[in-house]
N, C-alpha and C positions, 0 to 999 in steps of 0.2 A: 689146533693150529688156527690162528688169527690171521684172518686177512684183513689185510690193508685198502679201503676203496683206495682207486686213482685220483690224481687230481683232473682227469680226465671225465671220470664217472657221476663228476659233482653237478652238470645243468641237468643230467637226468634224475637223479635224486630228488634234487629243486622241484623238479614237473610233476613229481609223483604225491609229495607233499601239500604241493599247491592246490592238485587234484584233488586229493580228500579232507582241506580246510573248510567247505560247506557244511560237512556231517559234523565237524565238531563245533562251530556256529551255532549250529539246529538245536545241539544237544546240549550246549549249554542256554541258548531260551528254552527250551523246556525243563531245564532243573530250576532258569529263573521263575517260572510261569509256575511250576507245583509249589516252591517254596512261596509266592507270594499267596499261593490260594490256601494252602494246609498249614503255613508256619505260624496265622496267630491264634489259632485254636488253642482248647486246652485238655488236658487229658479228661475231666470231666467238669460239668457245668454244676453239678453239684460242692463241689468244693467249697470250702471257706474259705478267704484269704487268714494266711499266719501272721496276726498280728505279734510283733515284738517290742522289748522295751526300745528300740529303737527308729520304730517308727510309731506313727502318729496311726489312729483307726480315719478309717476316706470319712470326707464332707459328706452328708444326706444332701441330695438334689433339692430341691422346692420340686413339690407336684409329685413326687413318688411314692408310692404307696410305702405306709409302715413295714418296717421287717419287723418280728417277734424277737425281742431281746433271745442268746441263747440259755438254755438251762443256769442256774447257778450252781456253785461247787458245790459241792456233798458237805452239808455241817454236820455237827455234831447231832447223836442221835437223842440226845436230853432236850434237845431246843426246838426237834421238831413235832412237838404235839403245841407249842403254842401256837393257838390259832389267830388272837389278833391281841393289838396291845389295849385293847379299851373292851372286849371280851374275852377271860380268859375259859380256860375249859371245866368246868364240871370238877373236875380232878382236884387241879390246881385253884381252884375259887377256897378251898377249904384249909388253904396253904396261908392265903394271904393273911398279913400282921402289917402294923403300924410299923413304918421306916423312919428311921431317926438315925441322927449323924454324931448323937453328941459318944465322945469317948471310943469311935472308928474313923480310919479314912475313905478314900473313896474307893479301894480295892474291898472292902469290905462288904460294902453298903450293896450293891450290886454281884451277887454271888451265886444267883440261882435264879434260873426261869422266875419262879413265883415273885421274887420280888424285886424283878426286872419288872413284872406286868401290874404289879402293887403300887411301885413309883410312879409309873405312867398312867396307872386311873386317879393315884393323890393329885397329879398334878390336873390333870383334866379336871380332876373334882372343883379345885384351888381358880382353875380358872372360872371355870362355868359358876361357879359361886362371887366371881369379883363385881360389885355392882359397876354399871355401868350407867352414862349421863343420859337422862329422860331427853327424847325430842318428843312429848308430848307436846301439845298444842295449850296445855293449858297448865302445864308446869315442868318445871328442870331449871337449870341453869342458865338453858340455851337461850331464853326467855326473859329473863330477868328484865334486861332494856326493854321490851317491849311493855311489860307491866311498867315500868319506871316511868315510859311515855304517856301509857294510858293515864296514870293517877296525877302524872304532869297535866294533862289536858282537861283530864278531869276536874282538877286547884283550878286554874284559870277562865275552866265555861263556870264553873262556879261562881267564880271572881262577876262575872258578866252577867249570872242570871242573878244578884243580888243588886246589881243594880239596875238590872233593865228589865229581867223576865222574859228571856227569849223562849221562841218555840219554832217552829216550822221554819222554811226556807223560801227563798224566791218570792217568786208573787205570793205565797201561802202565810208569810213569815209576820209572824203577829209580837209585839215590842209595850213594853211603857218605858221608857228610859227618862232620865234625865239630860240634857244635855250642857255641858261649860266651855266657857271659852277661858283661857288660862292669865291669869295674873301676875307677870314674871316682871324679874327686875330690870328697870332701865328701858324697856320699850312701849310702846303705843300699841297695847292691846286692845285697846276699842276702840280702832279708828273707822270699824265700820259696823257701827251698833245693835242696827240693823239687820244685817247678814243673816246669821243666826235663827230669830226669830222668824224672818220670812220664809227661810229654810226648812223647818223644823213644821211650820204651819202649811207649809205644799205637801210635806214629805203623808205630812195626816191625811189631807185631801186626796194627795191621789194613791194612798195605800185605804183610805176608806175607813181609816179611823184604825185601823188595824195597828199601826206603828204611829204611836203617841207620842208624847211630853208628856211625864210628869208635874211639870210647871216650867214656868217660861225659863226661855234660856239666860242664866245667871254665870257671873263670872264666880270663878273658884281661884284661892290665893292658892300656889305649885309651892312656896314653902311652909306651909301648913299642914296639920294628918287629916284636913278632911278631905286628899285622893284616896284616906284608907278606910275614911268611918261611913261617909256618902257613897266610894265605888262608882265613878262615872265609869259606862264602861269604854267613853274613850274622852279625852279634853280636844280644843280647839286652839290653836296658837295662830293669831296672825300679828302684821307690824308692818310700817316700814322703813323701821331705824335699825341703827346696830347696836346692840345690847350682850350681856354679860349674864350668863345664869353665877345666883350665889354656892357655896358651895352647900346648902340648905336647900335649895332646886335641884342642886346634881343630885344631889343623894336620893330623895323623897320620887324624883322623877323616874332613875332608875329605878328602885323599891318599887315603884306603880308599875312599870312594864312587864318587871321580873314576876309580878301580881299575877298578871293579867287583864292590865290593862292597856289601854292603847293612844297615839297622838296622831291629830291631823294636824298639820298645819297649810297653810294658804298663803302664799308669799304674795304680799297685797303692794310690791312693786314686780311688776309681771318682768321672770326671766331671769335669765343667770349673772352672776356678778354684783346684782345690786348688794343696798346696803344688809337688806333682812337674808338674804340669800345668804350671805358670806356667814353671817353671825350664828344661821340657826344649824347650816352644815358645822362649824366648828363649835358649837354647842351641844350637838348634840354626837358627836365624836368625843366628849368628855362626859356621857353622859352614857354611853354606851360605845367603850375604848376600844376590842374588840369587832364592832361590824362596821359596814361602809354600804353606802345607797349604792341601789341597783335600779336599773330603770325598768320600767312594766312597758311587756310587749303590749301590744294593742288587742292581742287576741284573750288576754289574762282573764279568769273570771270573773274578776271588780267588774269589766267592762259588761258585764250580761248579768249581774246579783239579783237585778229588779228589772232596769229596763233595757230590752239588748241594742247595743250602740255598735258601730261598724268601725268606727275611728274616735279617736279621743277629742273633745269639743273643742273649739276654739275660746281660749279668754281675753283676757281686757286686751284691746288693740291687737287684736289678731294672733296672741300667742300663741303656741301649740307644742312647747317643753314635753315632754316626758313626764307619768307619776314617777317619782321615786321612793322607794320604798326601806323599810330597814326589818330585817325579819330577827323573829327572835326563841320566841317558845315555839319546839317543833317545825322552826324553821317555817312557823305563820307569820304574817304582818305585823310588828309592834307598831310602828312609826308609816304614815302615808305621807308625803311631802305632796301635794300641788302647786306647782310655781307659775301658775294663768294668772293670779288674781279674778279667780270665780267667785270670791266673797260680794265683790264690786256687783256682778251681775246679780248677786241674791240682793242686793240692793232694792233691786227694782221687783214691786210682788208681781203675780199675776191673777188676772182676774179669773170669772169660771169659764170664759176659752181659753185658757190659757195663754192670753196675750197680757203685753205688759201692761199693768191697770195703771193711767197718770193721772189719777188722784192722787191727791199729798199724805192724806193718814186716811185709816178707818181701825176700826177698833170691833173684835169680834170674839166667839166663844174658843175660839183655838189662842188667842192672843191679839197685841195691838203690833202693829208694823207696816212699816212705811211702804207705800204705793211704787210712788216713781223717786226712786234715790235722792238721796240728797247731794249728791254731786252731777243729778242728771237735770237736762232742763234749762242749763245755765250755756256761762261760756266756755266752762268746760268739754261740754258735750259735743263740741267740733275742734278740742286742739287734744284732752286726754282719753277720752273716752268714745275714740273712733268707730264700732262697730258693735252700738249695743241696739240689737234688733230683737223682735219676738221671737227668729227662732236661736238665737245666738244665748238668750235668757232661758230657753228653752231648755234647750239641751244644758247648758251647766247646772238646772238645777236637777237633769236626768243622773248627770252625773254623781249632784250629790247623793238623790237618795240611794244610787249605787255603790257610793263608798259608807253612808252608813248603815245600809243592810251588811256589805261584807261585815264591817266590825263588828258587829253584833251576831253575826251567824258563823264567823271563820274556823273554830276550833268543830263545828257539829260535823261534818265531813267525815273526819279523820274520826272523831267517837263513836260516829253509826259504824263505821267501819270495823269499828275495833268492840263490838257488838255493846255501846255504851246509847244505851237511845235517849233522846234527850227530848 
């Protein structure tokens, strides 16, 4: 028999319901409270994750210790007494035969332990037998340019000690040389005659006789072979016209650098743009196509060869240009340009204080040459020749015997170096 509540009996129903809505509150935070503490456990911590074809194996952390790969599959039981591919075992060492391809494929060739482990010591053999490039120090391939430079440097100190007989360095550096000033076409190569000779006759004095002349300083024709039978080991170009090398100087002149030999020249209208300035840049840019002047810092070795200078001198009227330079063998000095007009100051000699001696001539065992210039004294000496002092003569001729030790010593450097003692 079903009874029917009343519609009467329904706020008491309501009150009784309401009443025990707490308990089931309670009871559902506490199924939420175990499920959050026990639900992400796992049946055991020892487990493997199942990896399948459809998923990827997890990323390695950084910083976590290695796991051990696990075991590998069970192989066949013929392959597992090979113990490694480049030792095989006792057994199998007596298996091995020469592997050859001709008249099988590649299913063939590979058909058994033994000469599985036979191919992989031929090959090993094959490599370990392949020679490889010596980086010896004193032969290989790797090397080649370095000897090419040496017997380069070699030709060329050659070139210098058949004309001059170089030895030692610095203050130490003992010479006989010859020295020329050059004979080119179309310009005024001895317009300072003098120069030269006064030069050459300090450079002995205050080297002490150590760095000589052979005989006085003589002009040399540039289109003639005696740059190759005499071997100066360097010429002298001054001027102050603009001139034309023939194509008989192009040739001969480069032939003597590519030698080893060397040019100074002295631009004897001090400064850039003149006339000799213009002509011997573009001269010698056809003479050597190829390179382009650089200018020498002030700290460059020239400047300390013999006598150590802090700054480069001042020349006629106060100039103070830059050397410029053209390098060539080994990326040494071929070409030295000075564009002071410091010829002008060798003009004037000096006596044994080294002040300027103005006497007009004397004549001695080093040679004969002029005292007090012969543009000095006059009324030139207050409109061109503004600033020719004792120590202004001084120092340009520090300078020169600094630029003829370098050329005379510049390749021994790099030969001691290169264990060539000279």
């Amino acid at each position: 028999m079903i009874t029917v509540a009343r519609i009467t009996d329904l706020p008491g129903l309501f009150a009784t319901r309401l009443r025990s809505l707490p308990f089931y509150l309670v009871a559902l935070l506490l199924h939420l409270l175990f499920f959050l503490i026990f639900g992400t456990y796992t049946v055991s911590e020892r487990a493997e994750p199942i990896i399948t074809v459809f998923s990827a194996p997890p990323p390695v952390a950084p910083n976590t210790p290695n796991v051990p790969p696990p075991p590998p599959p069970p192989q066949d039981r013929s392959l597992q007494n090979v113990s490694s591919p480049t030792a095989p075992s006792p057994a199998m060492r007596n298996n091995l035969r020469p592997i050859t391809t001709s008249g099988r494929n590649a299913s063939q060739i590979v058909n058994s332990p033994a000469m599985i482990t036979a191919a992989i010591n031929q090959q090993s053999t094959i490599r370990s037998s392949t020679p490889t490039m010596s980086m010896d120090a004193n032969r290989g391939p790797a090397h080649i340019p370095t000897l090419q430079l040496r017997q380069t440097l070699t030709r060329a100190s050659g070139f210098l000690q058949a004309g001059a007989g170089v030895s030692g360095s610095g203050r130490a550096t003992r010479a006989r040389f010859a020295c020329y000033w050059a004979i080119y076409q179309g310009g005024d190569w001895n317009c300072n005659p003098t120069a030269l000779p006064n030069l050459t006759a300090q450079v002995a004095r205050w080297s002490r006789d150590r760095i000589q002349q052979k005989t006085e300083p003589q002009p040399i024709v540039v289109s003639s072979k005696d740059l190759f039978t005499i071997k100066p080991p360097f010429i002298f170009i001054t001027g102050h016209k603009d001139f034309t090398f023939t194509e008989e100087e192009i040739e001969n002149l480069r032939q003597y650098l590519h030698a080893g030999g060397a040019i100074w020249a002295d631009n004897d209208l001090p400064g850039r743009r003149s006339r000799f300035d213009i002509a011997f840049r573009r001269e010698m840019k056809r003479v050597l196509t190829d390179r382009d002047f650089e200018k020498l810092p002030e700290d460059h070795p020239i400047m300390s060869s013999y006598f150590p200078l802090r700054k480069l001198p001042s020349g006629m009227n106060s100039y103070q240009e830059p050397i410029e330079v053209l390098r060539l063998i080994a990326n040494e000095i071929a070409v030295v340009y000075t564009l002071n007009a410091y010829g002008d100051f060798w003009e004037c000699a000096l006596d044994e204080t080294d002040r300027i001696d103005r006497q007009l001539y004397r004549t001695s065992a080093r040679g004969g040459f002029h005292k007090w210039g012969p543009h000095f004294g006059s009324y030139y000496t207050a409109t061109h020749y503004r600033n020719v002092t004792d120590e202004a003569v001084v120092n340009a001729y520090k300078l020169g015997i600094n630029i003829v030790v370098h050329l005379l010593t510049r390749y021994d450097d790099r030969l001691r170096a290169m264990g060539v003692h000279r």
